[in-house]
N, C-alpha and C positions, 0 to 999 in steps of 0.2 A: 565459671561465672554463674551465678545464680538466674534458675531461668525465668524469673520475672523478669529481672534486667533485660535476660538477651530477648525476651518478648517484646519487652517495648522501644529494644532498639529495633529490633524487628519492623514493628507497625509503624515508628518513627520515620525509619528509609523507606519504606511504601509510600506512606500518607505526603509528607514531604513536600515532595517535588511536583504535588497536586494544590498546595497552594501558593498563591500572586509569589512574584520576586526570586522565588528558590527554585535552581535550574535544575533540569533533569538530569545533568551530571552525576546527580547524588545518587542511583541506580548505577553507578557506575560501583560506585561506595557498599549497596546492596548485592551488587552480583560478588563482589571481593569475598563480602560476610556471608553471604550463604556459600560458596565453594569452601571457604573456614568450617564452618557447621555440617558440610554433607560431605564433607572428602571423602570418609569410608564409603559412601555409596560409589562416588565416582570412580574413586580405586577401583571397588567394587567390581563395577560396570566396566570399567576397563580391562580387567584384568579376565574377568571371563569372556570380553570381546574377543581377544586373544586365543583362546579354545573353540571361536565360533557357535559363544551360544552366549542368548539374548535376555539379560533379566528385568527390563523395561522396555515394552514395545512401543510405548508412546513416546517415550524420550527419542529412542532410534528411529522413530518417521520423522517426528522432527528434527533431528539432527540428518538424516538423508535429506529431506525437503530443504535443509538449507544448505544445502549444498548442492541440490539442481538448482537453487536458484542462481550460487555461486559462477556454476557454471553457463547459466545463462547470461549474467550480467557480464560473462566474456565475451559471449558474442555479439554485447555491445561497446567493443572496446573503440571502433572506429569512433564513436561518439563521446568519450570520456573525453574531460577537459585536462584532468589528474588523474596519479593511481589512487584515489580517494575515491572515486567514480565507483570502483569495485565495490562500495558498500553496498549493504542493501537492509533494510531494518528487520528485513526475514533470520539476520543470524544472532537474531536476541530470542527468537522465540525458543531453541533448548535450555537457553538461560529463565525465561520467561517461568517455562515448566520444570525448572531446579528451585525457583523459588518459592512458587503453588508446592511443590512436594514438601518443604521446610515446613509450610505451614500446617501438614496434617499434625496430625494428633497436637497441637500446640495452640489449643481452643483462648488462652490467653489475647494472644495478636490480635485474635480477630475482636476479643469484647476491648481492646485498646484502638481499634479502628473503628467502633462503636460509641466510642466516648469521644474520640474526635472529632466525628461528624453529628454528635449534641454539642460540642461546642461549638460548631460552624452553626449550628440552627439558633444558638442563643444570639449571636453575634449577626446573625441575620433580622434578629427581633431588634435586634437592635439599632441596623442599620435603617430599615422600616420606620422604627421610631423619629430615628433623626430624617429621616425623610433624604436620605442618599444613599445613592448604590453601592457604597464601599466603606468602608474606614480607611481607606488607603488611594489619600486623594491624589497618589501620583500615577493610578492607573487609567489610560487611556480611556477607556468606556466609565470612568468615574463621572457620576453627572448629579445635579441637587432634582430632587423630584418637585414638578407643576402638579399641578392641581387638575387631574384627571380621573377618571372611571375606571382604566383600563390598568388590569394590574399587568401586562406586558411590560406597561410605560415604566411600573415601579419595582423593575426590577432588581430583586439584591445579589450581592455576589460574594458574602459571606468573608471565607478568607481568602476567596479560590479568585482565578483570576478575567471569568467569566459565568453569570448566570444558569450557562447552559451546563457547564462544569460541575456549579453546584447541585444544581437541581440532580443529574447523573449520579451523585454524592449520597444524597435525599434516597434517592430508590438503592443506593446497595447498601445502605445502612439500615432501610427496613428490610432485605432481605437478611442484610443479618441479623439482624434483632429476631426476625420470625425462627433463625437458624438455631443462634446459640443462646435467647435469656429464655431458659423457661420458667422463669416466674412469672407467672398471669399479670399480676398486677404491673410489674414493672414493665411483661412488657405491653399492655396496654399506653401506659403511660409515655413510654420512647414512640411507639409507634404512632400515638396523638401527637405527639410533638415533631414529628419527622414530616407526617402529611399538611400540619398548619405551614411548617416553614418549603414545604415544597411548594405552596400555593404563591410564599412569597420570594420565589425562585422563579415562579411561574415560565419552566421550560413545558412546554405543551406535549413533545412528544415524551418526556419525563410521565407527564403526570395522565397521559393515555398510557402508558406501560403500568404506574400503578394499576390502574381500572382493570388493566389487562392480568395481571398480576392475582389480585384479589378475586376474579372472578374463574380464576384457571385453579385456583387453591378451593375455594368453594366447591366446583364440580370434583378437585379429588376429593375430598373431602366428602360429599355425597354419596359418588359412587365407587368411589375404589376403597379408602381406607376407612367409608361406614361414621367418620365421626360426627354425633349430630349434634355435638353441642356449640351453643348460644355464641359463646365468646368465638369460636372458628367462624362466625358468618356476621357477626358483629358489625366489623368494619365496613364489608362487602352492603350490608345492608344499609347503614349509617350513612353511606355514600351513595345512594342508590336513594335515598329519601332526599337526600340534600341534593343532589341534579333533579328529582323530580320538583322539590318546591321551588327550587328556585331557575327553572332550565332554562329562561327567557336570559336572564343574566349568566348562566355558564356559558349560550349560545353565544350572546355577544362578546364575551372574555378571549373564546376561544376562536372567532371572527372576529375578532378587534372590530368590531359593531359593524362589522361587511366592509370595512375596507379595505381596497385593493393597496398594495402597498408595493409601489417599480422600484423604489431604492431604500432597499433594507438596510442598509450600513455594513451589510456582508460581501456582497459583491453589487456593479452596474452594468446597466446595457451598455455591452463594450463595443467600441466602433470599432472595427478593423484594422489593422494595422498599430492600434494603439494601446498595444494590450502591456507597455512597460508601463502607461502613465499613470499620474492620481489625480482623481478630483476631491471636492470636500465637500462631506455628505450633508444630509437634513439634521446630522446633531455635532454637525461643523467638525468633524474626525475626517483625515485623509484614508480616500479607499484606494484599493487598487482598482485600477479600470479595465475590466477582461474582455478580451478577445474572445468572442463565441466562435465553435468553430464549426456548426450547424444549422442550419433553421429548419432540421426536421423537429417535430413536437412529439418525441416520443410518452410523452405524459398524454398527452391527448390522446393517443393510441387507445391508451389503457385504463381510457376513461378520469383521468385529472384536470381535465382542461376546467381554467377556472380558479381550480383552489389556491388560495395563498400559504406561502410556504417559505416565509421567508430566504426567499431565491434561491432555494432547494431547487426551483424547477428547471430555471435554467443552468443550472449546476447539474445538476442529475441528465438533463439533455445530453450537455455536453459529456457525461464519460459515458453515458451510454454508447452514445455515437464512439468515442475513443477506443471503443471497448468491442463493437460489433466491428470498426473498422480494423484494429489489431489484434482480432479472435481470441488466435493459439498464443501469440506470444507476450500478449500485454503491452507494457512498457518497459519489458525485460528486466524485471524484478527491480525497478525504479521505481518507487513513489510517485504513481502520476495524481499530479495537483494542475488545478485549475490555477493557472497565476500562484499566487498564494494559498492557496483553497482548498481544502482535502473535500472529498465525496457527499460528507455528511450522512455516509450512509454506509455502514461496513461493508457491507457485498457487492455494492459496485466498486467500492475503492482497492477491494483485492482483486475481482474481476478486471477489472482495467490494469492492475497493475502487473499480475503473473499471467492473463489470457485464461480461458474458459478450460482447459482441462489440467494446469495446474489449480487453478482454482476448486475445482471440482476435488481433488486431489486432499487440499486442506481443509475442505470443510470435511470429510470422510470422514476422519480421522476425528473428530468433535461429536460430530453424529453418532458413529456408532457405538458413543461412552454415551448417551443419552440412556435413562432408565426409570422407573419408576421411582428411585427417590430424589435423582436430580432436576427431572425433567419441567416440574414448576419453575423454579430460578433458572435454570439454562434459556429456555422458553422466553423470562421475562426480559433477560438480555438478550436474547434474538430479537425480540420486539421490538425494546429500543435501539437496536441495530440499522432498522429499518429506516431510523430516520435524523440518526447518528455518527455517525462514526467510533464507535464502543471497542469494539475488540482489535484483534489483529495490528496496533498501533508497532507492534515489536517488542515492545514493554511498557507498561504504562501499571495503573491504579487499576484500571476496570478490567486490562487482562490476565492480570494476578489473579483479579476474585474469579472470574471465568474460567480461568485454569483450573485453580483450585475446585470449582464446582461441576467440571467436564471431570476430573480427571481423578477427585478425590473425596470426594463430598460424600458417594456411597458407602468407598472405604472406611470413613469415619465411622460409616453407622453399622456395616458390619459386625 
């Protein structure tokens, strides 16, 4: 098959199952088609397992790691409802890192996951235009925009099937862009057009990782690899004069003009005992109603008390609390969600879910493929990690490109 084709079936089964309506089934369809495309490796790999010797060590930790978790989610069998219970989304991750490996040297895929995510930005201008969050008015957070200040309120959601999704989309599309177009001009021009439509995504900890991003690229750029031209500090600077003129209005953009806000439409102050029901929020959507299962303020701890965070905070409470309460062993390599609710934040949603020294365990293994030429994009997704839920999903969009940037990104450039 000619390898354009198999490229952009490629980026096709990636991108996919990242926008509204199309189920993530279709990675089911992706792990088929790379085991087709890498088989010699895995023979490979197998065949010298065989002889006791090892020709990818990162494959082999994660294939060991999912298999202590395997064997942990046995020790919670007293608690399975079915033998479907034995899941656990940890044993996509050697799959995870078979498909990062397909994409090395196959620099195609990725300018076709770049073209993708200019169409979601066109389609975002456009949605902006018409003055609604979607083209796809059977999507539940689908809403027509009021006549406000606050670009929170107008938010788009491109073709993905929430804002926050998109905006996620926004930053690894300018990481790619910065990766693989090197034409100056074009890529000035992708990358102008990625930051306007991130603004009208307006996810906040999105568009702090940009800042965060451009400003970690500038200092290498200074002081490691010496380059001091114009166009490398461009952006950084562009952005840095536009919060300054205008900081009065980013302040309140990014404070929704100081207001506190108790029912985000993500989760509510759940009463006790009633943490199956729903009520219906401030933009008339059925929520679920969570059971908190603390009232220590561990954010207050650590100096947050206060901030708004669209109910990050009492989300982030509660697994902390889950998490300090079941140390060592998590939730025994179960998905622990609030209600409905994952973490929002990579590191506590795996901390909670495997306990603190499997935990420990999997970031290791990420860490110490950090490097001088990965370590800006690694970085900028540890960022929005922070205030996310980004990686470690078992397979997902965001932990392909991750993979591929821990594990293989340097390789490239070798």
């Amino acid at each position: 098959m000619n390898k354009n084709v198999l490229n952009l079936i490629l980026a096709l089964l990636i991108y996919l199952p990242t926008c509204a309506f199309v189920p993530l089934n279709v990675y089911l369809i992706l792990i088929g088609f790379v085991i087709f495309l890498d088989f010699n490796f895995l023979k490979s790999y197998f065949s010298n397992l065989l002889t006791f010797k090892i020709i990818d060590k990162p494959f082999t930790f994660l294939v060991l790691f999912s298999f202590l978790i395997f064997c942990l989610r046995l020790t919670d069998y007293s608690n399975w409802e079915s033998f479907k219970d034995v899941y656990s989304f940890a044993y996509l991750f050697p799959f995870t890192y078979l498909i990062s490996k397909t994409l090395f040297s196959r620099k195609g895929v990725f300018l076709y996951l770049i073209y993708f995510i200019l169409i979601e930005c066109a389609f975002s201008f456009l949605e902006y235009l018409l003055g609604v969050s979607s083209v796809f008015t059977g999507l539940l957070t689908y809403n027509v925009f009021t006549e406000t200040n606050l670009l929170y309120e107008t938010r788009v959601t491109g073709l993905s099937i929430a804002a926050s999704v998109l905006s996620i989309k926004f930053l690894i599309g300018l990481l790619l862009v910065n990766i693989f177009i090197s034409n100056q001009i074009k890529k000035i021009i992708f990358e102008t057009v990625l930051l306007i439509s991130s603004l009208f995504a307006f996810g906040r900890i999105a568009i702090a990782a940009i800042v965060f991003f451009y400003i970690i690229k500038f200092l290498h750029n200074l002081f490691i690899s010496k380059k001091h031209s114009w166009i490398n500090f461009s952006f950084l600077i562009g952005i840095a004069i536009l919060i300054i003129l205008n900081f009065s209005w980013v302040k309140s953009q990014f404070s929704r003009n100081g207001k506190v806000i108790t029912n985000t439409g993500r989760i509510t102050n759940g009463i006790p005992g009633n943490g199956n029901s729903t009520i219906v929020n401030n933009n008339g959507i059925e929520v679920e109603e969570i059971e908190f299962v603390t009232d220590i303020d561990y954010l207050e701890m650590i100096g947050f008390k206060g901030v708004e965070m669209s109910g990050r905070n009492e989300i982030w409470n509660n697994f902390i609390h889950f998490g300090v309460t079941n140390l060592y062993e998590g939730n025994k390599g179960k998905k622990y969600m609030l209600g409905s609710y994952h973490a929002h934040n990579s590191y506590l949603e795996i901390f909670s879910t495997f306990g603190i020294i499997l935990f420990l365990i999997l970031m290791s293994i990420f860490v110490i493929n950090l490097n001088k030429v990965n370590y800006i994009y690694v970085f900028t997704f540890m960022f929005l990690a922070l205030g996310q839920y980004v990686f470690f999903w078992g397979m997902s969009f965001c932990d392909i490109i991750f993979y591929y940037l821990v594990f293989f990104y340097k390789k490239e450039n070798e």
